[in-house]
Every structure is written in C-alpha cells, then in structure tokens.
C-alpha positions in Angstrom: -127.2 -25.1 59.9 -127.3 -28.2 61.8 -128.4 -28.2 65.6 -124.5 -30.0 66.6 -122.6 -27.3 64.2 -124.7 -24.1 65.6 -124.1 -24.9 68.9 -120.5 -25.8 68.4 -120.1 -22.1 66.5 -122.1 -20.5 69.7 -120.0 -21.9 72.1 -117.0 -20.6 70.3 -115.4 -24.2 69.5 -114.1 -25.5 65.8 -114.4 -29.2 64.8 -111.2 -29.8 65.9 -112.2 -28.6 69.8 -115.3 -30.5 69.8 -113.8 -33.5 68.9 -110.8 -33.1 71.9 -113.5 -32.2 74.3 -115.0 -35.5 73.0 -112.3 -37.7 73.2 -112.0 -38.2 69.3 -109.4 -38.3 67.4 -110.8 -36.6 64.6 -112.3 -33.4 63.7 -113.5 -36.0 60.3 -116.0 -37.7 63.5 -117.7 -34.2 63.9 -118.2 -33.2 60.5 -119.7 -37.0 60.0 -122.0 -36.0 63.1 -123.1 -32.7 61.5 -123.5 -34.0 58.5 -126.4 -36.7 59.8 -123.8 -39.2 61.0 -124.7 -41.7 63.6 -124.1 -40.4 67.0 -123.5 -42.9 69.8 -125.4 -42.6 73.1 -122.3 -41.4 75.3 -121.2 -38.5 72.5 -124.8 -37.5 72.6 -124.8 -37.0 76.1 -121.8 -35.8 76.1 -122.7 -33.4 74.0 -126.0 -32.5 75.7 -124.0 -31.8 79.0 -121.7 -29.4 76.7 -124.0 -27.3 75.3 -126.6 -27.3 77.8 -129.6 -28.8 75.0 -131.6 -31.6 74.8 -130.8 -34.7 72.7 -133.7 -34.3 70.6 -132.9 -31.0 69.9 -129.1 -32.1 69.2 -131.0 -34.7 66.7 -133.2 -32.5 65.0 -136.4 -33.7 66.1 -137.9 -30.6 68.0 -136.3 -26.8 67.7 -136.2 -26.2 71.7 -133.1 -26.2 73.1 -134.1 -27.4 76.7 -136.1 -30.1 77.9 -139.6 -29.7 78.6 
C-alpha cells in the first residue's frame, strides 16, 4: 500500500476526508496522490503535519516514518 493511503487508513480518514482536511475538492486528487501523482509542496506538508511523518517517507523514498 502506498505510504499517503496507509497513513490515511491508520488515521481512520477515507479519500473523501483527506481531501476536506486538504482543502480539495476531490477525493479524485487523493486517489491521483496515491496512485504516484504529483504532490505539491503545501499538500505535502500539509500532509506531513497530519500524519505526523516525514515527506520522504510520504514519497516513498525511505520506510521511517519520522525524521532523523
């Protein structure tokens, strides 16, 4: 499972919540995001604030959740 998608499931949120707590209109956004979709800077972070991860976990380029 993607890094975005499993921490959306562990935090208990569908697409659809994910994309209101982003500001986006559409759940379509976050299934392009955790599908490999581009995922601009201020989402990202947005995202890393959410669920308490790095970016480059979020990306897929290291497996630890927290920075080191």
């Amino acid at each position: 499972m993607n890094p975005i998608a499993s921490e959306r499931v562990r935090i208990g949120l569908s697409q659809e919540g994910l994309a209101s707590k982003l500001d986006l209109k559409s759940r379509a956004t976050i299934a392009a995001y955790e599908s490999g979709g581009e995922i601009p800077s201020s989402k990202l972070i947005a995202m890393t604030r959410l669920f308490h991860c790095s970016a480059d976990y979020l990306l897929g380029l290291t497996e630890n959740r927290t920075v080191a």
